[in-house]
C-alpha positions in Angstrom: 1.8 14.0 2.9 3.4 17.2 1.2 6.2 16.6 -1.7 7.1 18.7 -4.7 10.2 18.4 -6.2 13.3 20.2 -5.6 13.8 22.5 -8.2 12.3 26.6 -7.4 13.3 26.1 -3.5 13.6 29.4 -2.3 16.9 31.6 -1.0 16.8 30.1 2.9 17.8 31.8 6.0 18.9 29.4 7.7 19.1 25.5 7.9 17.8 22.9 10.8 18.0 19.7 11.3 15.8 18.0 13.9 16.7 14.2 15.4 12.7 13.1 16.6 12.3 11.0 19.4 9.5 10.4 21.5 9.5 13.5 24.3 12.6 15.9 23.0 14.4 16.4 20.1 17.8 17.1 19.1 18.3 20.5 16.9 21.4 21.7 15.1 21.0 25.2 13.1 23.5 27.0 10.4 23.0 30.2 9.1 22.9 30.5 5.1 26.1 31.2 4.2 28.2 30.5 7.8 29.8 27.6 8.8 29.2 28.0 12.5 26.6 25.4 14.1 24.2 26.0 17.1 22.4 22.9 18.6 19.6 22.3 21.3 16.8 20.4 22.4 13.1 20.7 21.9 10.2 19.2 24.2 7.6 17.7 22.2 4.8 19.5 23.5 2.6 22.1 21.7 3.9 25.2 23.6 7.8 24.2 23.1 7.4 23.4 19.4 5.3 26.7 19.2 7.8 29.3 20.7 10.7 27.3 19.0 9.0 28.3 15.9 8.1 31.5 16.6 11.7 32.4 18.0 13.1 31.1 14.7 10.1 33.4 12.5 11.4 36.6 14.9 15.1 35.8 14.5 15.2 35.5 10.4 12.4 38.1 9.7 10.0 35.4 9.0 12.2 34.4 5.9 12.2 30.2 4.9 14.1 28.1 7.0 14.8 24.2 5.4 14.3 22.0 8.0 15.0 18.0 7.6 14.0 15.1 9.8 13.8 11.4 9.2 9.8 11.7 9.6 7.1 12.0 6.7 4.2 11.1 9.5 3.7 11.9 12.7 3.6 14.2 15.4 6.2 16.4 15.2 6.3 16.7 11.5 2.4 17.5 12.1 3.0 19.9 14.1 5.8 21.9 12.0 3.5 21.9 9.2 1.3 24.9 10.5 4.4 27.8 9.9 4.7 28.8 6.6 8.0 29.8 7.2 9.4 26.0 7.4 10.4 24.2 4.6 10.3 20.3 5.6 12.7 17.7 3.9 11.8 14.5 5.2 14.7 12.3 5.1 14.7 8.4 4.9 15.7 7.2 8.4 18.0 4.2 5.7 19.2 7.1 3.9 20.6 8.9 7.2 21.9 5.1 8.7 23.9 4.8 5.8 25.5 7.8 5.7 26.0 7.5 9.8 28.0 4.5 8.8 29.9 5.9 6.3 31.3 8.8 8.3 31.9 6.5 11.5 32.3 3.0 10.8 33.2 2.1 14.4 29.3 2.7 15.3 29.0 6.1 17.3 25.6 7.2 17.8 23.4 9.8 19.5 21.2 12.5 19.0 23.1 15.0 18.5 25.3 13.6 15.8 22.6 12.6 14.5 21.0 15.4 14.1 24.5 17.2 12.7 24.8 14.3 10.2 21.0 14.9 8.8 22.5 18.7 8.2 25.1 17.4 6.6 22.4 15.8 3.7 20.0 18.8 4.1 23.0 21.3 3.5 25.2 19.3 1.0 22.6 16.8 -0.6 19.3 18.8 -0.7 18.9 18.1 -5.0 18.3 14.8 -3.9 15.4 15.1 -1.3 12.4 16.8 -2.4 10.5 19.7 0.0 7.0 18.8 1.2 4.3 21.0 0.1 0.7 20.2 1.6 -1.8 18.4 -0.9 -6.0 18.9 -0.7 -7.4 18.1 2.5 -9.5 15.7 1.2 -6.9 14.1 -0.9 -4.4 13.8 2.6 -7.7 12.7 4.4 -8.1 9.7 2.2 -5.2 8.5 2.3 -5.0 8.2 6.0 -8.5 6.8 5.9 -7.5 4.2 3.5 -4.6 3.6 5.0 -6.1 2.9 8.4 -9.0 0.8 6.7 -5.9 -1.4 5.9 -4.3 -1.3 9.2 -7.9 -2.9 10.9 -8.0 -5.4 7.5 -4.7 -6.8 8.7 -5.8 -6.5 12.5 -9.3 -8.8 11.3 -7.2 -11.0 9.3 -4.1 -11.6 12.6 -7.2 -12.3 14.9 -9.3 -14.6 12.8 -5.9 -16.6 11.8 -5.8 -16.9 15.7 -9.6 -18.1 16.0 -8.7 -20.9 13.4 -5.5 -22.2 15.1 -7.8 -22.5 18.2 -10.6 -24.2 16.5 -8.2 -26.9 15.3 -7.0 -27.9 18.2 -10.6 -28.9 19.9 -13.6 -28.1 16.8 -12.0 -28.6 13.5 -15.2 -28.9 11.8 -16.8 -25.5 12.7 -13.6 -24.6 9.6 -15.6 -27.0 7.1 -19.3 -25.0 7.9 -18.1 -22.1 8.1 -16.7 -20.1 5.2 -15.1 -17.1 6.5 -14.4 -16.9 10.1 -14.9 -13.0 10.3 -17.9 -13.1 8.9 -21.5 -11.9 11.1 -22.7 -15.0 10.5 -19.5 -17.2 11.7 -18.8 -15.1 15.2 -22.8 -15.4 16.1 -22.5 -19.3 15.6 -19.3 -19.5 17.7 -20.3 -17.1 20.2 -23.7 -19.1 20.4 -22.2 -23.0 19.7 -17.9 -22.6 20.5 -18.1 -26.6 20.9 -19.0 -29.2 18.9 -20.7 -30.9 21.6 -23.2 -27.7 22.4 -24.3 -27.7 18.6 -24.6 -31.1 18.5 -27.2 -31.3 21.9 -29.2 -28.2 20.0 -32.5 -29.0 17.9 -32.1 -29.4 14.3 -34.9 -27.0 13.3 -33.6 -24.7 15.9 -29.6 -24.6 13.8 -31.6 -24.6 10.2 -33.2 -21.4 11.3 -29.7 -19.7 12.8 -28.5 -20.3 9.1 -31.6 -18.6 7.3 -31.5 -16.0 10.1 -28.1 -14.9 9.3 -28.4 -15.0 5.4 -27.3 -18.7 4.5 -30.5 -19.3 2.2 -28.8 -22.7 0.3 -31.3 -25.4 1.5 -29.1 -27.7 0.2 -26.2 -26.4 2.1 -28.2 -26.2 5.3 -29.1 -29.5 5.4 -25.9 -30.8 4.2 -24.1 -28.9 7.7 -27.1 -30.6 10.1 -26.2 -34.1 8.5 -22.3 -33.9 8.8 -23.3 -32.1 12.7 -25.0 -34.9 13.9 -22.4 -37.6 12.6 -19.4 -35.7 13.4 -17.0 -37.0 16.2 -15.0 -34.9 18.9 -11.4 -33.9 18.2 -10.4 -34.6 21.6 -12.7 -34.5 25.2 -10.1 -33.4 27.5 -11.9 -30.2 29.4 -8.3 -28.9 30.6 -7.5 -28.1 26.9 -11.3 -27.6 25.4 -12.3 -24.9 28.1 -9.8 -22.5 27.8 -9.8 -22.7 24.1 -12.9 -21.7 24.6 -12.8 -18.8 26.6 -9.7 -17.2 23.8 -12.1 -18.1 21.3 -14.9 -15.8 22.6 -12.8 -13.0 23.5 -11.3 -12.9 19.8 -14.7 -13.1 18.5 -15.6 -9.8 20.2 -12.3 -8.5 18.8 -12.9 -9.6 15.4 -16.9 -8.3 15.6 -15.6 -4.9 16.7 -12.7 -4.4 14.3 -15.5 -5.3 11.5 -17.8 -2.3 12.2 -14.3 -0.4 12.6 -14.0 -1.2 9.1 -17.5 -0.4 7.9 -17.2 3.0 9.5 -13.8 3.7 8.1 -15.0 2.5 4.3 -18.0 4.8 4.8 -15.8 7.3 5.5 -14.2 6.5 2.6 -16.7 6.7 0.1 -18.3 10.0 1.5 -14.9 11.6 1.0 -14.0 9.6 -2.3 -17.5 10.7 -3.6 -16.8 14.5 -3.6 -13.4 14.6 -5.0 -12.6 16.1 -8.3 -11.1 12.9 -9.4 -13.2 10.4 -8.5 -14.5 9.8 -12.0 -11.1 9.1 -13.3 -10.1 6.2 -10.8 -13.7 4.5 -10.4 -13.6 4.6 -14.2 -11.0 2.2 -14.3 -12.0 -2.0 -14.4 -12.1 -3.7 -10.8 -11.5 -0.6 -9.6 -14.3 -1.4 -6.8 -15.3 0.9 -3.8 -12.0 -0.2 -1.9 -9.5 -0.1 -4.5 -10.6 3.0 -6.4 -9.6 5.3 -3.4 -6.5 3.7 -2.8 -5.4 4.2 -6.0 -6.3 8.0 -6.2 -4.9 8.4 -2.4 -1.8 7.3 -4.5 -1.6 9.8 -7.0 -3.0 12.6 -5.0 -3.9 16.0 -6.6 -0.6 17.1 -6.8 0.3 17.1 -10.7 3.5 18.4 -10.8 4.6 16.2 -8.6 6.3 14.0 -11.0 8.2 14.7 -13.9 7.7 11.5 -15.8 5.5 8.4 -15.5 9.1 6.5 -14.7 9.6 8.5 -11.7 6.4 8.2 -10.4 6.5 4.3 -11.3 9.8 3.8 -9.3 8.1 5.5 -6.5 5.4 2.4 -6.4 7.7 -0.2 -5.9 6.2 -2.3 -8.9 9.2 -2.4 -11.1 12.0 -4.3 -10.3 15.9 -3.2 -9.2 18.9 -3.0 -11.2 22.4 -4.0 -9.2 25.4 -3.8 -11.9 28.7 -4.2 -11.0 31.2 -4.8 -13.6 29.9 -7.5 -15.6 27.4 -8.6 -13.3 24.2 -7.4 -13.8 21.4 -8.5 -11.4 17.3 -7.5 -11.4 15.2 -8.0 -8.6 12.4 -7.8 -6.6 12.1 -4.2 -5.1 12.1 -4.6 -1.2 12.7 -0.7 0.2 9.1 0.9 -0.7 5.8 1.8 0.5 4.7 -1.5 0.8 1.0 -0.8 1.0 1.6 1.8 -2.0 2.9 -1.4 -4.0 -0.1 -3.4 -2.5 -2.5 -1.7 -3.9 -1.5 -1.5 -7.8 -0.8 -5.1 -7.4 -4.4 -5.8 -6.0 -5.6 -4.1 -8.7 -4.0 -5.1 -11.1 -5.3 -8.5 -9.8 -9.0 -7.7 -10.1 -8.4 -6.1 -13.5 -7.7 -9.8 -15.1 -11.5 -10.7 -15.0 -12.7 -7.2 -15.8 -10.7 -6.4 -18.8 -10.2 -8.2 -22.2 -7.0 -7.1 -23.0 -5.4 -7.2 -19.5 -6.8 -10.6 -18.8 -5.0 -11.6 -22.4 -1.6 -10.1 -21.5 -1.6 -11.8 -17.9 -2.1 -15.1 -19.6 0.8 -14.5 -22.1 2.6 -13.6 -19.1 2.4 -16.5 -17.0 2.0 -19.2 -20.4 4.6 -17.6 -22.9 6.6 -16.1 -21.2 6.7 -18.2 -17.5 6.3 -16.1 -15.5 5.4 -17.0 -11.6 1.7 -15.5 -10.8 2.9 -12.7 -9.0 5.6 -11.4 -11.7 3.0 -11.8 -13.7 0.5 -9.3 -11.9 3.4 -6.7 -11.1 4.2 -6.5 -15.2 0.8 -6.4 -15.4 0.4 -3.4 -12.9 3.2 -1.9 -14.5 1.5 -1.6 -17.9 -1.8 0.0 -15.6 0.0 2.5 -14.1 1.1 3.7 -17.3 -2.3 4.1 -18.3 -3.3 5.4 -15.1 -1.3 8.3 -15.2 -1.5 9.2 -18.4 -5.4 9.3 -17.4 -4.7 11.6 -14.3 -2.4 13.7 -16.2 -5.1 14.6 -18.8 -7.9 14.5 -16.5 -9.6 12.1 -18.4 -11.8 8.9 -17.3 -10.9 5.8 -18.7 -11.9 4.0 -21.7 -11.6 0.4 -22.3 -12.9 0.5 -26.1 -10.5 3.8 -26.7 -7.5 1.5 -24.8 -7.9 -1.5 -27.1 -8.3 0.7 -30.6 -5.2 2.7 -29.7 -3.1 -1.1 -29.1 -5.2 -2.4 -32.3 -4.0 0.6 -34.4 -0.5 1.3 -32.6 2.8 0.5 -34.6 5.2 -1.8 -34.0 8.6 -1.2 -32.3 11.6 -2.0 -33.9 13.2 -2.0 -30.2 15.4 -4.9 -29.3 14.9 -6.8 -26.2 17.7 -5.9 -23.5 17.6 -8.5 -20.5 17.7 -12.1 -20.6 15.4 -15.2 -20.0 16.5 -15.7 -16.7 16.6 -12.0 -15.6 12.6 -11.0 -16.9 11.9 -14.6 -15.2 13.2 -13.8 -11.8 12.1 -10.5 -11.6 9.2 -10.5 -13.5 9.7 -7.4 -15.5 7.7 -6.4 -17.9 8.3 -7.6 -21.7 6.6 -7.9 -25.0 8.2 -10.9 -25.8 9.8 -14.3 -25.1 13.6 -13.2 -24.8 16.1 -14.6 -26.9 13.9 -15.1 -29.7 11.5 -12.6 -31.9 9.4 -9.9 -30.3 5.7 -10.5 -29.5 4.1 -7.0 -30.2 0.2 -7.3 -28.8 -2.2 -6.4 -31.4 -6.3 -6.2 -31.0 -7.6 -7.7 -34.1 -11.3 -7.8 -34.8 -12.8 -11.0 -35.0 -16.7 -11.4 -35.6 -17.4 -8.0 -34.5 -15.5 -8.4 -31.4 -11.9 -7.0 -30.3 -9.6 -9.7 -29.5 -5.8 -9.6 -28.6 -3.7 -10.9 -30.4 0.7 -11.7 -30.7 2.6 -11.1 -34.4 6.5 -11.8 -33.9 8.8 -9.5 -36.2 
């Protein structure tokens, strides 16, 4: 993806807006500075979107043209993206729906007016969309590639969760022996024993060596599955439902099997592109930060460092922190819904790993969830809120990060005199972040050494 933000756009020639759909598209053009609207349709095939570009390069002297669509992937927008001359606002396809709504309540629709009404916003509204300007190639190439990891992650997860509700309606036990049902070593027992009568009628030495084979190496363990094989007793014995259980069972298996070495070629990709970017030191410097999460999190940032103004706009674009709805003398935070959910996902998985990797994020989740009672998952997201502070301050400097630099600047950092602003019952059901136990004194978090070690530690003021 290509943003910047909107400020420096330069003096257009004209203005398009394009309604997508899957084989032709709606246009409506206005000249800079007329009122008068032309409209059309486009093919979506190379050749039509080519000489529809051209013809627009010819017709304005190869001067920008600002073109918006509710699109921020895919093929058309793609496409577009090779002419220099286009300027692409991507619009939010909720952003466009509300606004539909808003001019025709009754609920008219179709291309074309929706195509004029995304005008309307690129024309009228532009200071609030931001133009898309193309990051590194390696930076947009790792975050498709980590994105699609995902996508097969998910697929693995859908199709195992299928293999298990099978099981337990004719092998229940085949859950208990086996740990992880995607695993190599799970889909070549199931492909090999999918009943629990076949494993039962096979040798005992024969089973002990399928387990060493395929890297179970706890005797103890071993022996403990061949005793509960042998003394375990058959769900049910009716063929009508065991048989075709059976037959699902081995057809997901060769799903699952392939959608694992789609994932192994996909984090290999990965790696070899993570590996020779200019900022991988920065993100796999950072704890639990592993082989998976460190290019997600640098796919998130991209190269782009102008991008953001602040560290709070590029937090609200994460979806960690929570929303504010005020109304009068309501006032209501809450969970952030409208995001890009796998965005959020991954600060929040990190975030998760970082609790056992460092000292003084491991402390403030625990004061989180035990001071302040917060549920697990508020507790992570304030957590992840505090990281991505960090994080960008890291990426903005180009610097890796330090864990013993982190925990001198809290030890040696001064105290706030800021009050507290939300109540008890808004931080708890949103889980936003705080330094303190509301409607009482301020915790400030202080590293303090103790032995020779840096612990953390709360002073109330």
């Amino acid at each position: 993806m290509r943003e910047t933000l909107g400020t420096g756009e330069p003096e257009y020639a004209a203005y398009v807006a394009l309604d997508w759909a899957d084989r032709e598209h709606a246009w409506v053009l206005e000249e800079a500075g007329g009122g008068k609207r032309e409209s059309g349709k486009l093919k979506q095939t190379p050749e039509s979107i080519e000489a529809w570009a051209a013809g627009l390069a010819t017709r304005f002297g190869g001067r920008p043209i600002a073109v918006g669509l509710e699109q921020s992937r895919g093929a058309l927008i793609y496409a577009l993206q090779a002419y220099g001359h286009l300027e692409l606002y991507p619009i939010h396809p909720s952003t466009s729906a509300n606004y539909r709504k808003a001019i025709f309540p009754g609920g008219r629709k179709n291309d074309p007016v929706d195509a004029d009404l995304l005008l309307d916003l690129l024309t009228r509204h532009r200071d609030r969309l931001r133009r898309m300007r193309p990051d590194q190639e390696e930076t947009r190439k790792l975050q498709l590639l980590t994105e699609k990891r995902r996508q097969l992650v998910d697929e693995q997860t859908s199709e195992t969760n299928r293999v298990t509700d099978l099981l337990k309606s004719y092998f229940p036990q085949a859950l208990r022996w086996l740990d992880d049902l995607s695993s190599p070593l799970a889909v070549a027992f199931l492909q090999r024993w999918p009943t629990l009568q076949q494993v039962q009628a096979e040798e005992a030495d024969c089973v002990r060596k399928f387990f060493y084979e395929h890297g179970s190496r706890s005797k103890e363990r071993i022996e403990l599955r061949l005793k509960e094989i042998q003394e375990a007793r058959p769900l049910i014995e009716d063929r009508a439902i065991i048989e075709p259980a059976v037959l699902m069972v081995r057809a997901l298996l060769e799903v699952i099997a392939a959608l694992r070495r789609g994932i192994k070629t996909l984090q290999d990709a990965c790696a070899a592109v993570f590996a020779s970017h200019p900022d991988a030191e920065i993100f796999a410097s950072f704890p639990g930060a592993g082989p998976v999460l460190a290019p997600r999190l640098l796919a998130a940032f991209g190269s782009q460092r102008d991008r953001w103004e602040n560290v709070v706009e590029f937090q609200s674009y994460t979806g960690i922190p929570p929303i504010t709805e005020g109304s009068g003398k309501s006032l209501d935070i809450h969970f952030r819904w409208r995001c890009a959910k796998f965005l959020r996902q991954s600060f929040h998985e990190f975030a998760e790993q970082s609790i056992q990797q460092s000292e003084w994020a491991g402390a403030f989740f625990h004061h989180q969830r035990h001071v302040n009672h917060l549920d697990h998952q508020a507790a992570v997201r304030s957590l992840a809120y505090k990281w991505i502070r960090i994080m960008y301050c890291c990426w903005k400097k180009r610097t890796p990060y330090q864990e013993s630099f982190h925990q001198e600047r809290l030890l040696t950092r001064p105290r706030s005199s800021e009050n507290p602003t939300t109540t008890a019952a808004v931080q708890k059901k949103s889980g936003a972040p705080t330094n303190g136990r509301p409607g009482s004194n301020r915790v400030h978090f202080q590293f303090k050494k103790v032995a020779g070690f840096c612990k953390l530690s709360a002073a109330t003021s």
